[in-house]
C-alpha positions as CSV (number, residue, x, y, z in Angstrom):
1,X,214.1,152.7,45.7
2,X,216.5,153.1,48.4
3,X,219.8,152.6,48.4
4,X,220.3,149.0,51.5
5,X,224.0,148.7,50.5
6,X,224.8,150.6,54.1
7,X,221.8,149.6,55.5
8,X,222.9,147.4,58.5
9,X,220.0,145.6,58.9
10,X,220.4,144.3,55.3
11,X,223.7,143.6,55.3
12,X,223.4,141.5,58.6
13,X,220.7,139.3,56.8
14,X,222.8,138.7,53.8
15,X,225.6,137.9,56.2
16,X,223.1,135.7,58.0
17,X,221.9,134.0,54.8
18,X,225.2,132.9,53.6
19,X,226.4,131.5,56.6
20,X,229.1,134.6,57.7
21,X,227.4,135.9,60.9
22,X,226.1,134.5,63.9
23,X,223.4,136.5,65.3
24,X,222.0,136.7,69.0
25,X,218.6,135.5,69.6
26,X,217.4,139.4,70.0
27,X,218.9,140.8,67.0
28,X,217.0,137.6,65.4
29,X,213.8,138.9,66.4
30,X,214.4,142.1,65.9
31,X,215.7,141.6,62.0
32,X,212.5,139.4,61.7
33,X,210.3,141.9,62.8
34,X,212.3,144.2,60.0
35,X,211.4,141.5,57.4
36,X,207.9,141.5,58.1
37,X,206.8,144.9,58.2
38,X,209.0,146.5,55.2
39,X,207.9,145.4,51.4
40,X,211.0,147.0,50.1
41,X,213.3,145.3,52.3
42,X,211.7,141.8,51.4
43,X,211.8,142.7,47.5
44,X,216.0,143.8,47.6
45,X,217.0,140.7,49.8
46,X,215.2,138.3,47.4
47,X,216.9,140.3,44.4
48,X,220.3,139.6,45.9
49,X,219.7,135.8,46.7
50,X,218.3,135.5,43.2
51,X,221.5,137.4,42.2
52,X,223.8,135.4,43.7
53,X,222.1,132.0,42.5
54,X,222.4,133.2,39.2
55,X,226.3,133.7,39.9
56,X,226.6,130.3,41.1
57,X,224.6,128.7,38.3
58,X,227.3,129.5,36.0
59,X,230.4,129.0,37.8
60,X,229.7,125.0,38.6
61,X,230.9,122.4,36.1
62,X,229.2,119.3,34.8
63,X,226.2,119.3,34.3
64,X,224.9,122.2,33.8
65,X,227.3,123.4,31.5
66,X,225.7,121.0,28.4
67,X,222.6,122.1,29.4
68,X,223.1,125.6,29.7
69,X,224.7,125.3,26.0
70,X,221.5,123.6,24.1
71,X,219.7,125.9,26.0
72,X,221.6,129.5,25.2
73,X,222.3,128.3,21.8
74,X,226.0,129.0,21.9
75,X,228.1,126.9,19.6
76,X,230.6,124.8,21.3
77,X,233.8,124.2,20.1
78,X,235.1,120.7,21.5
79,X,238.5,122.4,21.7
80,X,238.3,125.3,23.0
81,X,238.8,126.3,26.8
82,X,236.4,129.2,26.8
83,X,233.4,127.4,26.3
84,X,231.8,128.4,30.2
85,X,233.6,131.8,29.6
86,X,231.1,132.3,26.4
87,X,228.1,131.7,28.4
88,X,228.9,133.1,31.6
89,X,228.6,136.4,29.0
90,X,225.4,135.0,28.1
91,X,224.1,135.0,31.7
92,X,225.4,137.8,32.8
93,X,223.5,139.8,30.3
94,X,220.8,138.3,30.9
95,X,221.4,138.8,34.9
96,X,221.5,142.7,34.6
97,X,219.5,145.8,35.9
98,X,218.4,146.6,32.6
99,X,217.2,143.0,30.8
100,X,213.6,142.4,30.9
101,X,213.7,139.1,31.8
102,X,216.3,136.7,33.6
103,X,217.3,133.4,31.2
104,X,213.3,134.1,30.1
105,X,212.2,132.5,33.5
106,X,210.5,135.5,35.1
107,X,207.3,133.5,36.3
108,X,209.0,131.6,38.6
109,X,212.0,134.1,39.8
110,X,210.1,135.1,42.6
111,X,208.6,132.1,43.9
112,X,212.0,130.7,44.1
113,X,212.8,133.6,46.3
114,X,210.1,132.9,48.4
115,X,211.5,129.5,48.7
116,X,214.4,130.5,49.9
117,X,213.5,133.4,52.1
118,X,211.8,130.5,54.2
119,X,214.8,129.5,55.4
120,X,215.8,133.1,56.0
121,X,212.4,133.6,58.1
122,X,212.6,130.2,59.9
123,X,216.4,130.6,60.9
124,X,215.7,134.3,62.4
125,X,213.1,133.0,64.4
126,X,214.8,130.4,66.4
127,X,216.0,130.9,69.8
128,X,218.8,128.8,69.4
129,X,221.3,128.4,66.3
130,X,220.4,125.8,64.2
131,X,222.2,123.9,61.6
132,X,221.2,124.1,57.7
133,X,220.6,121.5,55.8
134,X,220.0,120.6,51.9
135,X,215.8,121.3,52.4
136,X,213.8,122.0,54.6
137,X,210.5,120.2,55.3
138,X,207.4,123.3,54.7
139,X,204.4,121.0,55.1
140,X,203.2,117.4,55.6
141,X,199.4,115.7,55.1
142,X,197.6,112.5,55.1
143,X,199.9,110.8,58.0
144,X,201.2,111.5,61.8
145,X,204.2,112.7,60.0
146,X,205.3,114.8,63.6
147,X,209.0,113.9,63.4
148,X,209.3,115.2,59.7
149,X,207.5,119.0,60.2
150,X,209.9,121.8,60.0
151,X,212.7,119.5,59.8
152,X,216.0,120.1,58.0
153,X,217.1,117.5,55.0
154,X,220.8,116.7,55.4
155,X,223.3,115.8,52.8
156,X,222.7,111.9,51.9
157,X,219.9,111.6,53.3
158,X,216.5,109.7,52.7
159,X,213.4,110.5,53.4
160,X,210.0,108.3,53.0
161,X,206.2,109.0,53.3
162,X,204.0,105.6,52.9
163,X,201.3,107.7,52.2
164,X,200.3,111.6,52.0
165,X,201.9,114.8,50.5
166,X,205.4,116.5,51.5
167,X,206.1,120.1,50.4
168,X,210.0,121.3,50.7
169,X,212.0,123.7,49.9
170,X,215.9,123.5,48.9
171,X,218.2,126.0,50.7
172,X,220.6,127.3,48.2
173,X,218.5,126.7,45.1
174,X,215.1,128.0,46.2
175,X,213.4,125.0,44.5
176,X,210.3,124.2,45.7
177,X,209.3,120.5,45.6
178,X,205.7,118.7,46.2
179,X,206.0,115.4,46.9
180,X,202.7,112.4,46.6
181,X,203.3,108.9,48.7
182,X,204.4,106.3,48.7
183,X,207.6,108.3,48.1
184,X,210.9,107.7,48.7
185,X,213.9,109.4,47.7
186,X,217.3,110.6,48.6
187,X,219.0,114.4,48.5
188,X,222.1,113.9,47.2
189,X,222.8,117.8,47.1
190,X,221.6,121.0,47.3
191,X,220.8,120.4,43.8
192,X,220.2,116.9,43.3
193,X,218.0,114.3,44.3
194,X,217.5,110.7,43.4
195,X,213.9,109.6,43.0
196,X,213.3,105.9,44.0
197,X,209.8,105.6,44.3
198,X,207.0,108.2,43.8
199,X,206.1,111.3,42.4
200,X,207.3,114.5,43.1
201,X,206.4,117.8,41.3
202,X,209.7,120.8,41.3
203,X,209.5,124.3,41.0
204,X,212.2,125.6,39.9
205,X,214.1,129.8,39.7
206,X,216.7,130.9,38.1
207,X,219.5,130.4,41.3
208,X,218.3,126.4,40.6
209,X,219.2,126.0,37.4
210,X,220.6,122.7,36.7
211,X,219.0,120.9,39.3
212,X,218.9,117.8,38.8
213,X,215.6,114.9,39.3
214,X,217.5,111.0,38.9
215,X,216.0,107.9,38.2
216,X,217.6,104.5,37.4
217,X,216.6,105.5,33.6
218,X,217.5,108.7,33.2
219,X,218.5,112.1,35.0
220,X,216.4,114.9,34.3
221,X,218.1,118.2,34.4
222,X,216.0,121.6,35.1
223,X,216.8,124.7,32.7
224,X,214.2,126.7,34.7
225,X,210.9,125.4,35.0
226,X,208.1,123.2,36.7
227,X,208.2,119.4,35.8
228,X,206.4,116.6,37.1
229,X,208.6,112.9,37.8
230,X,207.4,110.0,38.4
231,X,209.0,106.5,39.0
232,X,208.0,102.6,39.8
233,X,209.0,99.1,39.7
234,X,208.5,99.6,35.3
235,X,210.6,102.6,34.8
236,X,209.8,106.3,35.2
237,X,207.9,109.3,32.9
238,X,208.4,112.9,32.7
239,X,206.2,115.9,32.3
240,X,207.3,119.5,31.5
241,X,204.8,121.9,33.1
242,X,206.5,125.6,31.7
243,X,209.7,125.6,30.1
244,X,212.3,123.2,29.2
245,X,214.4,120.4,30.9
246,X,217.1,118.9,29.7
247,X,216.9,114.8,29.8
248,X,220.3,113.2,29.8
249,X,220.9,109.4,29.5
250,X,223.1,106.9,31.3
251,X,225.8,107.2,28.9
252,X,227.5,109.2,26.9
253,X,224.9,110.2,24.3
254,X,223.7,114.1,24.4
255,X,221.1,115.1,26.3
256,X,217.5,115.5,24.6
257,X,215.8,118.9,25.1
258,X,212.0,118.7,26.2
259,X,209.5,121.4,26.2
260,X,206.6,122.6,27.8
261,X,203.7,120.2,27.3
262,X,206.0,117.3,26.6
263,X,205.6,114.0,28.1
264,X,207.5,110.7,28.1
265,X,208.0,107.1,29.5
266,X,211.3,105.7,30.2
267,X,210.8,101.8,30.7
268,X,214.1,99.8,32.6
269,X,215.9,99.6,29.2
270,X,215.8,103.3,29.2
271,X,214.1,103.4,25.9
272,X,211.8,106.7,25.4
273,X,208.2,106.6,24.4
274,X,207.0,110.3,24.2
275,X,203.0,109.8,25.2
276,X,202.1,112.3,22.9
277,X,202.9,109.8,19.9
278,X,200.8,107.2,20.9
279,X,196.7,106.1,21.9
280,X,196.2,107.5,25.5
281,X,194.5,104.6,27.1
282,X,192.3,106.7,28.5
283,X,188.8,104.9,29.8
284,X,186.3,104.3,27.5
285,X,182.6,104.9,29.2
286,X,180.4,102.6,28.8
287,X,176.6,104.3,27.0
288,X,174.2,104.9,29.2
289,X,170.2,104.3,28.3
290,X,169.5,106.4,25.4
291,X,165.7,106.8,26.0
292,X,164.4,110.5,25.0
293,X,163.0,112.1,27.9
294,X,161.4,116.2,27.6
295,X,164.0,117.1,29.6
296,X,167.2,115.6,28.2
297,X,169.6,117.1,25.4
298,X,169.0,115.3,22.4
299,X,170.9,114.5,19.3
300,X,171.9,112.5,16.3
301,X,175.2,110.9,14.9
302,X,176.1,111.2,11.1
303,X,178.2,109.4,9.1
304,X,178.8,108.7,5.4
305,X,176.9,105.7,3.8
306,X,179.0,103.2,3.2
307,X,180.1,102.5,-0.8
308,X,178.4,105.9,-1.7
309,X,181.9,107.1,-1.9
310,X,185.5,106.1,-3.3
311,X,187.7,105.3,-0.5
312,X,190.4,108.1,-0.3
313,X,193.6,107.2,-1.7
314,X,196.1,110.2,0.4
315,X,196.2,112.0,3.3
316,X,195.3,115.0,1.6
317,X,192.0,112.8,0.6
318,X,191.2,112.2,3.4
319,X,190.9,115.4,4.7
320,X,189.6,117.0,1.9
321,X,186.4,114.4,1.9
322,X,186.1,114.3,5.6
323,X,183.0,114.5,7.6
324,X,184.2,117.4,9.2
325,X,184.4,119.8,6.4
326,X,180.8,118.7,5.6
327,X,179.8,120.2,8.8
328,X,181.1,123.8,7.9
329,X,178.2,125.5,5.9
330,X,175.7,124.2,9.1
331,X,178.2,125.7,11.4
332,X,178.4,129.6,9.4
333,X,174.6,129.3,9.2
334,X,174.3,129.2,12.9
335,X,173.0,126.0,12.2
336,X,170.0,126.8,10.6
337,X,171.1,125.1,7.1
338,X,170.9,121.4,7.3
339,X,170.5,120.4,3.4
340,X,174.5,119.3,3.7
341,X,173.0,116.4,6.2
342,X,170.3,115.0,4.0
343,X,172.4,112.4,2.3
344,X,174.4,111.2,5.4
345,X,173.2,107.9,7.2
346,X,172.1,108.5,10.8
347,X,172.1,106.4,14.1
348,X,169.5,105.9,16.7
349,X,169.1,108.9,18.5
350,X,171.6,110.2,21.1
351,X,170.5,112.0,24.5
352,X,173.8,114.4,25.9
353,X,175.6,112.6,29.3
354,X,178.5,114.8,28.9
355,X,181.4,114.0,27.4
356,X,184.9,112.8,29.1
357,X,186.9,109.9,28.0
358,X,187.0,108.0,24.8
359,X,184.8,107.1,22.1
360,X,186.2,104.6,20.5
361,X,183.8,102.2,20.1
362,X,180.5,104.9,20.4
363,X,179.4,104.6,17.0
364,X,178.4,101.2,17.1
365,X,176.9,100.7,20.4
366,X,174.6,103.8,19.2
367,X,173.9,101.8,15.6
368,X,176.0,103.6,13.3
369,X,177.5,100.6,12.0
370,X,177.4,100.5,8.2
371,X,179.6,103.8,7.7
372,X,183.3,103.6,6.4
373,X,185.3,104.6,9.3
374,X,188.1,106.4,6.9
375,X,185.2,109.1,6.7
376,X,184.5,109.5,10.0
377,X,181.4,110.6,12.1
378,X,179.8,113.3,13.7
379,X,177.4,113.5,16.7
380,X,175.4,116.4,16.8
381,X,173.3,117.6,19.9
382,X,171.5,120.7,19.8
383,X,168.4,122.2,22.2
384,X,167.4,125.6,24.8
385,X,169.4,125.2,28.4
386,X,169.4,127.2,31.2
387,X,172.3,128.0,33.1
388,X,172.7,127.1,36.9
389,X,172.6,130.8,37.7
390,X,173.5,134.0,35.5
391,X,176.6,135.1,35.0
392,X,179.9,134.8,33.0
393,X,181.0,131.5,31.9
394,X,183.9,129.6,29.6
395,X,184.1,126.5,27.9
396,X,187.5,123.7,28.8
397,X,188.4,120.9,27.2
398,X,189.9,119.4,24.4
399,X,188.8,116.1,21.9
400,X,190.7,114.6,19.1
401,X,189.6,115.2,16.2
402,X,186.2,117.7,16.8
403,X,184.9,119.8,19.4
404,X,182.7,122.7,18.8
405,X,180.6,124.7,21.2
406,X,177.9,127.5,19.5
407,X,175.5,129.3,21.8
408,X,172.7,131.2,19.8
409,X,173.8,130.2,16.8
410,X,177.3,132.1,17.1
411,X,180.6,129.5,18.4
412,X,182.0,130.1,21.5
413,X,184.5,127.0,22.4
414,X,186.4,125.3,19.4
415,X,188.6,122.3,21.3
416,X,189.6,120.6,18.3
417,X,192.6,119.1,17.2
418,X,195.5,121.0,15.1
419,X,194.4,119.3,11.7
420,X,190.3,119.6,12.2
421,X,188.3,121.8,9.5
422,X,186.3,122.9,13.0
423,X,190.6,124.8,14.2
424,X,191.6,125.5,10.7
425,X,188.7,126.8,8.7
426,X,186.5,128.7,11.6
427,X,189.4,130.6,13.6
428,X,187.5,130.7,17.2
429,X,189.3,132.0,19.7
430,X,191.2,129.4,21.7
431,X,194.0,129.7,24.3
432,X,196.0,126.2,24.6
433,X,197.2,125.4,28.3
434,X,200.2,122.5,28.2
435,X,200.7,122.9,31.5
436,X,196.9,121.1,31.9
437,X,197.2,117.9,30.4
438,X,194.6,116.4,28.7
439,X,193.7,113.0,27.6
440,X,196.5,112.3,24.5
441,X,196.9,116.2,24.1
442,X,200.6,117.8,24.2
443,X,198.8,121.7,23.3
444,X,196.4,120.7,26.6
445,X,192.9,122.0,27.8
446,X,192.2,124.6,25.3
447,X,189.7,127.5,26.6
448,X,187.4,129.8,25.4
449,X,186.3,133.2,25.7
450,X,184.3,134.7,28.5
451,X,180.4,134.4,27.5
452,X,177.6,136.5,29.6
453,X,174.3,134.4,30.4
454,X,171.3,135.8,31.8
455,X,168.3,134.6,33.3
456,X,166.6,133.4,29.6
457,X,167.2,129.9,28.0
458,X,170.3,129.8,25.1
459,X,170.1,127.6,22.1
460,X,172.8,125.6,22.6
461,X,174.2,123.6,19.4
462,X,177.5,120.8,19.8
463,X,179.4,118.9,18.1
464,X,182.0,116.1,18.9
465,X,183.4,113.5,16.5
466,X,186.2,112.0,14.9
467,X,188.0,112.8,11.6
468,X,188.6,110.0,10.1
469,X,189.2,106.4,11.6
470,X,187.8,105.5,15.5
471,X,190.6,106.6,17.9
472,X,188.4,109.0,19.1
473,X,188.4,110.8,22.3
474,X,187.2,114.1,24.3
475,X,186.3,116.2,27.3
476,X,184.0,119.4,27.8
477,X,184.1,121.1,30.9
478,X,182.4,124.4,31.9
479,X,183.7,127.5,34.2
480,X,181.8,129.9,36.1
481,X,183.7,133.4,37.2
482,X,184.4,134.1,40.7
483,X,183.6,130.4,41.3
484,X,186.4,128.7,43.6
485,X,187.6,125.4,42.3
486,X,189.5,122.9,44.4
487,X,192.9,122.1,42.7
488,X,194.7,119.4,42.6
489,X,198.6,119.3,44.2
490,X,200.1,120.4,40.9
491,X,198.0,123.7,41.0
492,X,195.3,122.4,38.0
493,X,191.2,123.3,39.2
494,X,188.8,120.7,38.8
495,X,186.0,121.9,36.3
496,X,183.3,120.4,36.2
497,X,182.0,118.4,33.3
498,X,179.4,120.1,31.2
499,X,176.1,118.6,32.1
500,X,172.7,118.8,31.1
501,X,171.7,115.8,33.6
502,X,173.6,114.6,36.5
503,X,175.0,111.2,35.4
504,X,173.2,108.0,36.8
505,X,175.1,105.6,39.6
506,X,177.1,103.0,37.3
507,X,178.0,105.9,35.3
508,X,179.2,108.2,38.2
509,X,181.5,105.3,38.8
510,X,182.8,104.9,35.4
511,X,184.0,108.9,35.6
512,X,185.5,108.6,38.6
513,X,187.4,106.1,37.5
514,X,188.4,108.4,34.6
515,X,189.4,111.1,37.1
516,X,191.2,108.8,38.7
517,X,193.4,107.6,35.4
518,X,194.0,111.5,34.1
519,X,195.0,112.4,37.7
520,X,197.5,109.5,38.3
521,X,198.8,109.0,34.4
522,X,198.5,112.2,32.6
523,X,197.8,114.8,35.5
524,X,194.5,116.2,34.1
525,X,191.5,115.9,36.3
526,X,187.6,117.0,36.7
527,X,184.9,117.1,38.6
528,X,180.8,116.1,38.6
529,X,179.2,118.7,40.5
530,X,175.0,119.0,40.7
531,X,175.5,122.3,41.1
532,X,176.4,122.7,37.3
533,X,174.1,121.1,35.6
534,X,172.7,123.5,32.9
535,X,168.9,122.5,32.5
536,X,167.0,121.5,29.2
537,X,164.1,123.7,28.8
538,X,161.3,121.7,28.4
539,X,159.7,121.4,24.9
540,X,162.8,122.2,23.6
């Protein structure tokens, strides 16, 4: 690559960037014009910012110095005075030519970059000098928010949206912020802000390590990643998209690491309540007329009869004598063998509206009320659908404790939970996605493989239960390639729900209610879409 270090055109943006050079309005345009057209001139500049963010990420003081020691592992000595000096070595291997990776944060290097090269673009394209602030406003919807577009944050300052979505980026850090109404909070620095009201979702590259999100609970510090924030009148809650922040009290205790995938609640007494530990609360659906139709999937719920069996004693027990590892031999026999099922107690008969929410109480409003809940139960639906169109497709979603999805008798989709005989003893392939929150998951939607579907019906087979107990919940969404998907503002598409018959009014309600509560609680989402309805071929 060439060699910018007597480039002047290079060198008069850097000077530009850091403040050292006024420029006249035509040299502005023409660097500008510079910037635009070459690639490699774009790449190097971003390199240097990045550069010299790293630099200045290690030479500040408190906070980032605790963080940065939790998160490089070095061992602190409370008495000794080269402590920084130690990690600054850290960093600055990690900072050179030659490492693959920069403080293991190279998915987000270059969006940071981008951040900041905004304010690179934006200042070379004014007529008249302008003066910097802490961020600058990118982007504002949902109100007349005319006074706010383009303009610069100071130092101090506050800024408030009743309603709508901000989208900023921080000048020295290259953070990059998304912000929903009502919102309102103030920048304190170039890397800090305090978050009164609202929630904002940060971006964050490795020249913004250490910024810092503050609540009246707790101050969440970055150790390069994406994390979501939220906070009300009750307290405020956390969510680690990729990577790791550091969450530091408002005392003197040590701060607590979180990963990615995490989530918490911190109520006014700045107790923690990692969400992950407890029910969800998501929604519970109420069940829709189960009246058999030719063109509906059909199925069955098992469970064990109740007093057939000595109540497990250990947890080991109950897993070993769970309903789940009954439903194994069906599952290698491409369902074909069903003498396993013969002595298990049915329900009345189910017919397939999709499955999103949770199941708590689905047993008994579908008659299986006589079966020892330590046991468990196991809904089965099986029949010949038809995809909307032909093409490639993939299964999304996640349920706790059983979800399996088996297209001519071979499984495709296995969204089960970490201790299901479904995960453990069948090894489908499965990717886990943390950064997509769902329901009470910390691993996330989990997805499948890529499947090809022609023109020609597919025996579909699925199953969806719980373990043992009746906490149960799940949700199954389907993905067709090359489809576009709208997102929602933290970057997650909406699948749609895996259908075999669009939902009828009351129940359309109920999931978008649902939607609702995983977008605003626990930032998963869906969609309903007509369009993806796989048909039941009839006779089937």
């Amino acid at each position: 690559m060439k060699n910018f270090d007597k480039d002047p055109d290079f060198l008069d943006l850097l000077a530009a960037w850091h403040e050292n050079k006024n420029l006249s309005p035509s040299r502005r345009k023409e660097l500008l014009r510079r910037l635009e057209n070459d690639e490699r001139l774009r790449i190097e500049l971003a390199r240097e910012i990045e550069m010299a963010g790293l630099t200045r990420a290690v030479q500040v003081g408190e906070p980032r110095w605790l963080e940065l020691e939790e998160k490089l592992g070095v061992s602190k000595d409370q008495g000794s005075p080269d402590f920084e000096s130690s990690v600054m070595g850290r960093v600055s291997k990690s900072a050179t030519p030659q490492a693959n990776q920069t403080l293991s944060f190279p998915k987000f290097a270059w969006i940071g970059c981008a951040a900041a090269l905004v304010f690179a673009l934006f200042y070379l394209s004014n007529e008249k000098p302008i003066e910097l602030g802490v961020a600058q406003v990118i982007r504002l919807e949902g109100e007349d928010h005319g006074h706010h577009q383009n303009q610069f944050l100071k130092k101090g300052e506050e800024f408030t949206i009743e309603q709508g979505l901000v989208e900023m980026a921080f000048r020295d850090t290259g953070v990059h912020l998304v912000g929903t109404g009502p919102l309102k909070m103030t920048l304190i620095s170039n890397d800090r802000v305090f978050l009164n009201e609202g929630e904002i979702k940060l971006v964050v590259p490795p020249q913004g390590i250490g910024f810092v999100v503050d609540t009246l609970e707790r101050k969440f510090v970055d150790l390069g990643t994406s994390f979501v924030v939220q906070a009300n009148d009750e307290g405020s809650q956390v969510l680690v998209l990729e990577g790791e922040i550091a969450v530091g009290a408002r005392n003197d205790k040590p701060s607590q690491l979180m990963g990615k995938g995490a989530m918490a609640n911190f109520d006014r007494d700045g107790k923690m309540d990692l969400r992950s530990e407890k029910h969800s609360g998501v929604p519970e659906l109420s069940v829709p007329p189960m009246v058999q139709t030719a063109s509906s999937l059909n199925g069955k719920i098992f469970g064990i009869a109740k007093g057939s069996e000595p109540i497990p004693s250990s947890k080991d027990e109950i897993q070993e004598k769970s309903i789940t590892k009954r439903f194994l031999s069906l599952v290698k026999s491409g369902f074909k063998n069903t003498k396993g099922l013969e002595n298990f107690i049915q329900g009345r008969p189910l017919r397939y509206t999709g499955i999103a929410g949770s199941y708590n109480h689905f047993p008994k409003n579908v008659s299986l009320g006589s079966y020892p809940e330590i046991h468990g139960w196991m809904a089965w639906y099986q029949g010949k659908v038809k995809a909307p169109e032909p093409g490639r497709y993939r299964f999304w979603g996640y349920a706790d404790n059983n979800l399996l999805v088996s297209i001519n008798g071979k499984p495709v989709f296995e969204g089960s939970r970490w201790d299901s005989h479904l995960r453990n003893d069948l090894k489908v392939f499965r990717n886990n996605h943390p950064s997509f929150p769902c329901l009470n998951s910390r691993a996330g939607f989990a997805r499948g493989k890529w499947i090809t579907i022609g023109d020609e019906p597919v025996q579909i087979d699925l199953l969806f239960g719980e373990r043992s107990q009746n906490l149960t919940s799940g949700i199954l969404l389907i993905e067709k390639e090359g489809t576009s998907y709208e997102k929602t503002y933290w970057g997650q598409p909406k699948w749609p729900l895996f259908l075999t018959e669009l939902p009828q009014e009351k129940q359309l309600v109920e999931l978008d209610e649902l939607r609702i509560h995983m977008e605003e609680n626990i930032q998963g989402s869906f969609s309903v879409s007509n369009d993806s309805v796989w048909k039941v071929v009839k006779g089937t």
